[in-house]
Every structure is written in C-alpha cells, then in structure tokens.
C-alpha positions, 0 to 999 in steps of 0.5 A: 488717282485722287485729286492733289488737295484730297491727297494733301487733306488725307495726308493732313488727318493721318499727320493729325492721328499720328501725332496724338497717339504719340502724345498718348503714348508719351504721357500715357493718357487716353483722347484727353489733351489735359497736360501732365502734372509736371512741367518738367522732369530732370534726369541726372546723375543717380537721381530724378528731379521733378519740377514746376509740378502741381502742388501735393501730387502724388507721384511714383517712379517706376522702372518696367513695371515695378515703383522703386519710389513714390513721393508728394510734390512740395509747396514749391513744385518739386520732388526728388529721387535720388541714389538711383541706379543707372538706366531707364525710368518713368514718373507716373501718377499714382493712379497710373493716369499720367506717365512720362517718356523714359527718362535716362539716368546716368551713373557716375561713371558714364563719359563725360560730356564732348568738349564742345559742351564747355566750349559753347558756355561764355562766362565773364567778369562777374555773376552768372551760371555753368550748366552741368551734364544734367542741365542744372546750373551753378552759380558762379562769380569771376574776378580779375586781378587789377589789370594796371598790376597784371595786364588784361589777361589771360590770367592764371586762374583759380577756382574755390567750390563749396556749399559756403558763399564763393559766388556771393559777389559781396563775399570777397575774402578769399578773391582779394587773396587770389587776385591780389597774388595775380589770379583770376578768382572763380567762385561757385557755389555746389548744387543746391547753395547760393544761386545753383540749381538743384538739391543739398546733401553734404559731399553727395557725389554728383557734386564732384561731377559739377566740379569736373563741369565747372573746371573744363567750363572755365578752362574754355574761357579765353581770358584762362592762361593756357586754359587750364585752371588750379583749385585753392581754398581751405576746410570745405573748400579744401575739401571739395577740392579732392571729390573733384580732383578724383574725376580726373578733369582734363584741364585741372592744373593742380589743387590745393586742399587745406584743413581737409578730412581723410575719413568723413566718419572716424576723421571727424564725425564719429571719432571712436564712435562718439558722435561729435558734437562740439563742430560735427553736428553743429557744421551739418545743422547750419548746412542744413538751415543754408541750404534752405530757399535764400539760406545764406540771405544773399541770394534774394538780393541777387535780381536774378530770375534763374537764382529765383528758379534755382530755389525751388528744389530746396525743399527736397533737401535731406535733412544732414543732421539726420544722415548722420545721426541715422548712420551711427556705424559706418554704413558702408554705402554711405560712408564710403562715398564720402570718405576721400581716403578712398579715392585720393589715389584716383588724383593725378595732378599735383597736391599742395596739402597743408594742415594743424595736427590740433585742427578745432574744426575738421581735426588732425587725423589727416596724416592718416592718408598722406600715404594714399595719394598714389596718383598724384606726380608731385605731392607736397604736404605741410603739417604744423600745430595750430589752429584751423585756419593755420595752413593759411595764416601760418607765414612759415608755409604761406610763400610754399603754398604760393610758390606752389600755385606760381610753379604748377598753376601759373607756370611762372617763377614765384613772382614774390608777392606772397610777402605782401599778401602774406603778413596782411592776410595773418593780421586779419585772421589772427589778429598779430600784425606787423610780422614780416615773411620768411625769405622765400629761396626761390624767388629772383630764381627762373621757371625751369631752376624754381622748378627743379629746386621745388621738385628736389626738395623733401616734399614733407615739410614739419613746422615744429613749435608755432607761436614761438618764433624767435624775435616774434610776439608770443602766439604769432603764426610762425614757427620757430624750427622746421624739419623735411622729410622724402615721404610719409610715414617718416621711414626713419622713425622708431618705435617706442613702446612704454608700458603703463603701470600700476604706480602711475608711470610709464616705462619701457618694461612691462609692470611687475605683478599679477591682476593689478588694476585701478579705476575710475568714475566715466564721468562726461560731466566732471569737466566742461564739454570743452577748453574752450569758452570763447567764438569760433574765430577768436580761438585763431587769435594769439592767446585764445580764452582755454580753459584746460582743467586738470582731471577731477580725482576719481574720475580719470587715471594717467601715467608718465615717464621719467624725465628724458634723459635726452632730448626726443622728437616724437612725429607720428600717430600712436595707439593707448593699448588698454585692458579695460572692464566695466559692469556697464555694457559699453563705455566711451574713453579719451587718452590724451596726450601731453608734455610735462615740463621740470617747471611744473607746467603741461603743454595738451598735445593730441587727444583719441577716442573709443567707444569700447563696443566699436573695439572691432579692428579692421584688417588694415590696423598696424602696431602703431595705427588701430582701425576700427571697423565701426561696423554695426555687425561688429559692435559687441557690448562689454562682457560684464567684470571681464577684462578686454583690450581697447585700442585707442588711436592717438591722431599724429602730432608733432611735438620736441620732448626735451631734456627733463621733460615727461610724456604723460597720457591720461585716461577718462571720459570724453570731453574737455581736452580738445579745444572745441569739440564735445561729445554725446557721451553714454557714460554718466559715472559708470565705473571702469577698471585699468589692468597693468599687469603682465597678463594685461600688459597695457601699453602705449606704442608712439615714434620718434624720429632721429636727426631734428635740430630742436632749440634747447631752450623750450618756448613759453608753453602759453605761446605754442598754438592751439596747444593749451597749458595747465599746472601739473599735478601728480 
C-alpha cells in the first residue's frame, strides 16, 4: 500500500487530468487553456443569444451535425439566433476550433418556471429590474399612490407593458392616471427597449412570456393587494395586454386593452393589401430607431450599469420596417404569431376592451374579433366615434373603465374617483376642459351589489355621436346618446341590401339594364394622401385641421340612396360588392362610407380597402364580412377587359341615418378619406370600369339595428369626433 501522501499526490494528477479533459471537452479545443471567443451564451425561448464576444467572430450554431446559422459578432459583442425550435444546440467557431457545452432552448409552450422563482425576486418603489425565465432582465418603475390619500399598501395594482418608455421614472403620464385612482403603477418596458435586456422585433412572441414573468414577479411583492395584479393602458400598451393575457399568468387579475388591433396585417398594416403608410410604416420605423443602444434618450442618464449591459444586444435588432415590407402577403408563420385574433380565446380573465370605430392610428377593424374572446368569464366592450385616444378621453366610458378596475382588480366598490381624475385627464388630452363626468350609478353602492349590477348590465355598450353632447362645448369627448346590447355581432340586426345603379343611386332592387358600366381615373395622386394636415396629437383636440375634399370628376365614382324615409340605425360592418375590369393587371380601390344631410352637408363615416389581386376570399367570409386570404399563392392579376367581382370590406361603425338623410359610398383610389392614413398605391390614373347591371349586380350589403332612441334633431356635423364634414355635391 503506498504511503498517504503519494495516494493523496496520485489522487491530485487524476483530479488535474480529469478536469481539463472536461474543459477539452466542453469547448472543444485540444491542451490549449485560450478561452472561447464568447463570455457568455444565453439560451432562451426560441432563440440564442451570444454576448460580451469578440468583435467580428465569426460563429455558426449547430444542431448534432448540422449549422442551422451562422453570423458575425457586432461592434458590441453580440450575436443573435432567433426563431429556433426547441431542443439542443451548440456555437462553434467557424473553423470548429472552439465549441460550447449544449445549450437547451426552450419553446413557447414549455412549463413555466416554479413559484419560487418570482418569489425570490424583490421589487420596491421606484427603478429596478424583473429577470424572465432566460435570465434576461426587464426594466421596470413602481409607483404608489399617495399614502395620506391610500394608506401604505398593500395596493391594488397595476401593470402597463410596452416597447414605449413605461419604466422611464421621468415619463409619468399614465402613472399619475393610475396612482391617482389609488393603484400602485408598475411600468416595464418589453426586451430590447428602455433598460431590458435582450433583442426588439415588434410583438415577437417571447415578449408575451416576459409578461407572464412580469405579472407573477409582481404579484409576489408584499405591498400587492392579494397578490394579484391588473394590466391597463392604451394602443401598444393596450396591445400587448393580449400576448400576455394569452399565457394564462396565475395571477393576472383582469386587463384592460384600449385602441388594440385584431389582425396585425389586414387590421392595420396591409389593409386590402395596401401597404399603409400614413401610421403603419412610420410607427414601425420609429421602433426601430428606439430600439437602438439609448434610443428613447433616457436610458443613458439612468447611472445604471445593468441598463448599460442591457444595451449590447441592440445591434441584433431587425430591422420592422423591413418585416413588413418583406412580408407583403400574409405570411402565415409570421403573421400568425402576431395576429391576437388568434389567440384571444386562450384569455381567461376579465376583458375591459374599449376603442373608435374611426381610430387614425391602429384603425377601427377591431369589432372583427369581439366575438372571439371565448375564454374570458366576463367580457365587457365599448366602442365609440373618435379619435385614438377616445377609449380614454371619452367622459362617457371613463368611470366604466375605472369601475372596472375598482370591481375585478381592486375588489372594491367603485370608490368615485374617477370624477376627479376623468375631467383632468380629457383637458390634457383634447384640450376641452371645464366638463364635469357623467353620474356614475354604481357609486355609493356596496361590493357585492356593484358587482352584480356591473355583471346584469348589457356587456356591449355603443356611444353614438361624440362631440355632440347636449349642454357641452362642440367637439367635447362625450357622447350624446348610447345604446347596450348582450353580445356581438348585434343578434337583432337586419340586413340590408342596396344595389348600386347606373344613374348614380342606391336601391334596394337590382339595376334595369344589360352591360351597363362607368369609370374612372385610379388616380392616388388627384387628392392628398390624406385629410389631414395637422400633428399627430392635435387630431384629438376638438376641431382638428381636416381637409376633406370631395373626389376630383373622373377620377372616382359613387352612389346614394333616397332620402330615408325613416330615421335608421346602421351598427356593424359591411361589404362593397363590385364587378370591377381594367386593362392594368392589379388596381387598388377605397369605398367609402358616408351620410348626406337634406342641408347639403356629408359627415365621412368608415372607409375599406382592396387590391384587386388579394380578391381571394378566405373560407370563413359571410355576406356581410369578406376575408381575404392575402395569400402569396392566391394573388391573381386582372384578367385584361374582363369583368371580376371585388369584395371591399367596410370596417364597422356606428352611425344614426335620420329622417331625410342619404347614405352614400364612393369609389376611387386609395387615400384622402381616412384622416391620417396613406397608402403606397400601384395605381397612377389607370383606367377602371364599374358594371351595374343584372348580370353583375353590384351591391352594397350593411345592417341596422331596431329599438335605438336617436335624438331627432342631427348635432352640427363639425362637432361629431373624427368624423370630417364637406359640402356635398352630386
């Protein structure tokens, strides 16, 4: 037996051997103790990210054998795979002489992390970070609410989640609107803005992951009220609510989307399949350039070194723009990822959803999927005419939003603040002050008879006529009737069925006649690209600069109805039927919608789009709603001189046709109805034929709903919200 310390020194060299062939072993290089070009790899959730990595390095990722990627390390030490299926992957140089352990990468549907993970994470008043599942970091900003107003906590709390600046300590314009209604506000911004870690591309599906972090991180604060935790905001953080919502976080209370999309490509990218670029493409760019190292501007200033790492993978950022333009059609595996359509059914907390059929920004096509949100137990939706910002500002749906929060998230009765905070946040927004709140019925009311009151109520809520409130200045956010309905699609409308003829009016039997047709000039440029000449934010003011011209002669076609005969409610979406030729190959078209008063002036009232090649009608299309595929497969060209039908889809809208009045459509090239929104058109004067006639019986097929009290008397058509006037003419 040899003697202890030769043991102990044999014992010692085998340790010694054993641990650099491990090392060997693990990144693949002989003897040599030169360590990796890469500091640090990160597995995540469909993707791999490569960091603190020297400069130009070129990389490849492989999987057994095979290189699924390569790439070169950015001026910042970074480099990004992404869109990876699940399972096992290795980086490797190029020239194989450097090779990592396995990493796993997880896909969306793996089981979240144990409770125990959020529970270990401390978050206090003011900035700091959430880490997700992968390790990356979020930044995030907490506010109280006044504690010699609310006591100190536990508060109800609220969450807003977005690729704008929510963490920003100095950004506290939606904070003041939540602490000030007695929340704790959390702010954070999604990977790859502000101060979080991690790569940007607009609603990639691993951000609704980081929110499902995020909400149970929260919730496990102690200063959350029953730890559970509400979501709130409006347009992208209205949006994101839904990508969150749809991983079902166990302690999500309820959310609160306002101004959302249903369909990321026909809502408001491509509508008809016209690239829209008047607030699409614009939006995407000016992502794009904040997502950049200290994009938003603030982040330098934020002396925090973990914001100052978090900035390294910026470089690896897509470019949105490109996304979209390179993804024309609707690309399935890209657009289906994205579209909340999809997967709203998977939400099952309570849904406060409010929007403006005339929304300048994310438009009004969300109607489209009110009737998809299966899973949710109590869905409640406003929708209203105006402006973006209207399913905020509006003082008729304010104290519904807030006694939301107060029933679902607070687990309170409505506390009544709402008639302070309301008026003050319409007065910055729109510019109208000095308005006082609706009554709200449920306050002075207990919990349990809120509730129940809440809950008994018609959970579709129509405001009718914003701007025009009785006793209110002109163009103020109130509306000046309202209608409830159980459920959407209204089950008690009827449809209604005109037929476009050749003299230039609508009517409810199909045009005498054979091969009768008129035309005109496609031409984008014989009007503006749009109404609208003023800022992005004065459009929500009271009487914003519009500029809606009536279509040059040639260059557009349109037809009305007799005066009514009666006063009718039209609610709902529609479809321009059209039997359209041209010589050109593709043409794009605008229908527009809108109401003719006896004293001579037309009030806009919803606009729809189509490029005739995406005429393709998806399966799911009704009578009332076309779908287009906007498959690449299925685009076809106009058959030159050969008559098609076109089905345009007219978004839904709300709107009173009274006694004398006359519903017009119009027809022409894209742009100049819809305040805000341009197009990048095909069309430069080519010529297009409409046939009327009974072999091609255009038509346009729209409902009306019974048993909505209207006022008989119209408002002054200057003061309806988002909702332009101009003089008529024949």
């Amino acid at each position: 037996m040899p003697p202890r310390t030769n043991l102990t020194r044999a014992l010692f060299a085998v340790v010694a051997t054993l641990a650099l062939t491990l090392a060997t072993l693990a990144v693949g290089q002989t003897a040599s103790a030169v360590p990796p070009p890469w500091g640090l790899l990160r597995p995540g959730t469909n993707q791999v990210e490569v960091l603190q990595a020297t400069r130009g390095t070129d990389l490849q990722l492989v999987q057994g054998s095979t290189v699924v990627h390569s790439g070169t390390v950015d001026s910042q030490g970074s480099l990004m795979w992404r869109q990876l299926p699940s399972g096992h992957y290795e980086v490797q140089t190029t020239d194989r002489s450097f090779t990592s352990a396995p990493l796993a990468v997880r896909g969306l549907r793996a089981a979240p992390p144990a409770q125990s993970f959020y529970d270990a994470q401390a978050l206090g008043e003011g900035f700091g970070f959430i880490q997700t599942r992968d390790g990356t970091t979020l930044s995030a900003n907490v506010v109280f609410p006044n504690p010699l107003i609310f006591g100190s906590g536990p508060y109800p709390t609220i969450m807003e989640y977005s690729g704008y600046d929510p963490s920003n300590p100095a950004e506290t314009s939606f904070s003041k609107i939540v602490t000030s209604l007695g929340y704790a506000y959390v702010g954070v911004n999604i990977r790859g803005t502000g101060c979080s870690g991690g790569s940007y591309v607009p609603f990639e599906p691993v951000q609704s992951l980081d929110g499902y972090d995020a909400i149970e991180t929260v919730a496990a604060q102690p200063w959350v009220k029953s730890h559970k935790v509400g979501m709130a905001g409006i347009s992208y953080p209205g949006i994101e609510q839904l990508y969150v919502a749809r991983t079902q976080p166990p302690h999500l209370a309820a959310i609160s989307p306002m101004s959302v999309i249903d369909d990321s490509y026909r809502g408001t990218l491509w509508p008809g399949g016209i690239l829209n670029t008047g607030f699409a493409e614009p939006w995407a760019s000016q992502r794009g350039l904040q997502s950049q190292p200290d994009g938003e501007g603030w982040e330098a200033g934020m002396n925090s070194q973990e914001c100052d790492d978090n900035q390294l993978v910026r470089l690896q950022n897509p470019d949105p723009v490109a996304l979209i333009e390179d993804n024309q059609f609707y690309n399935k595996a890209y657009y289906q990822q994205i579209d909340p359509s999809r997967f709203v059914h998977r939400i099952d907390v309570p849904v406060y959803l409010a929007g403006a059929w005339q929304d300048e920004q994310t438009g009004g096509h969300f109607p489209a999927f009110l009737n998809r949100f299966h899973g949710s137990p109590q869905f409640y939706a406003t929708m209203v005419n105006g402006s973006h910002t209207e399913s905020l500002t509006s003082l008729g749906e304010f104290a519904r939003w807030t006694d939301f929060l107060d029933l679902y998230v607070a687990h309170r009765a409505p506390t009544g603040w709402a008639s302070v905070v309301g008026p003050q946040v319409t007065a910055a927004l729109t510019g109208v002050s000095g308005l006082t709140m609706p009554t709200d019925p449920l306050f002075g009311l207990s919990y349990r008879r809120a509730l129940r009151r809440y809950q008994s109520e018609p959970h579709i809520r129509v405001l009718f006529e914003e701007g025009a409130a009785k006793g209110e200045p002109s163009g103020a956010p109130l509306p000046r009737f309202e209608h409830s309905f159980r459920s959407w699609p209204v089950p008690s409308r009827h449809r209604v069925h005109y037929f476009l003829h050749s003299d230039g009016l609508l009517g409810g039997r199909v045009s005498p006649g054979h091969h009768r047709t008129h035309s005109f000039s496609a031409d984008p440029s014989a009007l503006p690209a749009t109404d609208y000449s003023g800022s992005s934010d004065a459009i929500w003011q009271a009487h914003p600069a519009y500029h809606w011209k009536q279509i040059p002669k040639g260059t557009g076609l349109g037809w009305i109805t007799a005066p009514m005969p009666r006063t009718k409610v039209y609610l709902g979406g529609g479809s321009l039927n059209v039997w359209v030729k041209t010589r050109a190959p593709d043409v794009d078209l605008e229908a527009t919608v809108s109401d003719v008063r006896p004293s001579g002036r037309e009030v806009y009232v919803q606009t729809g789009w189509l490029r005739a090649s995406h005429r393709r009608l998806a399966p799911s299309s009704t009578a009332l709603h076309p779908v287009h595929t906007d498959l690449e497969s299925d685009a076809k060209p106009m058959p030159r001189g050969r008559l098609r039908l076109l089905r345009i889809e007219i978004p839904a809208f709300a709107q009173p046709f009274r006694k004398g009045d006359r519903l017009r459509i119009t027809l022409d090239a894209p742009g100049g109805a819809k305040p805000l929104w341009a197009f990048r058109t095909l069309d430069h004067g080519q010529r297009v034929w409409v046939a009327t006639d009974r072999r091609h019986p255009s038509s346009l097929v729209l409902t009306t709903v019974p048993g909505v009290r209207v006022p008989a008397k119209a408002p002054p058509c200057r003061s309806l919200r988002s909702q332009p006037c101009r003089t008529y003419h024949d």
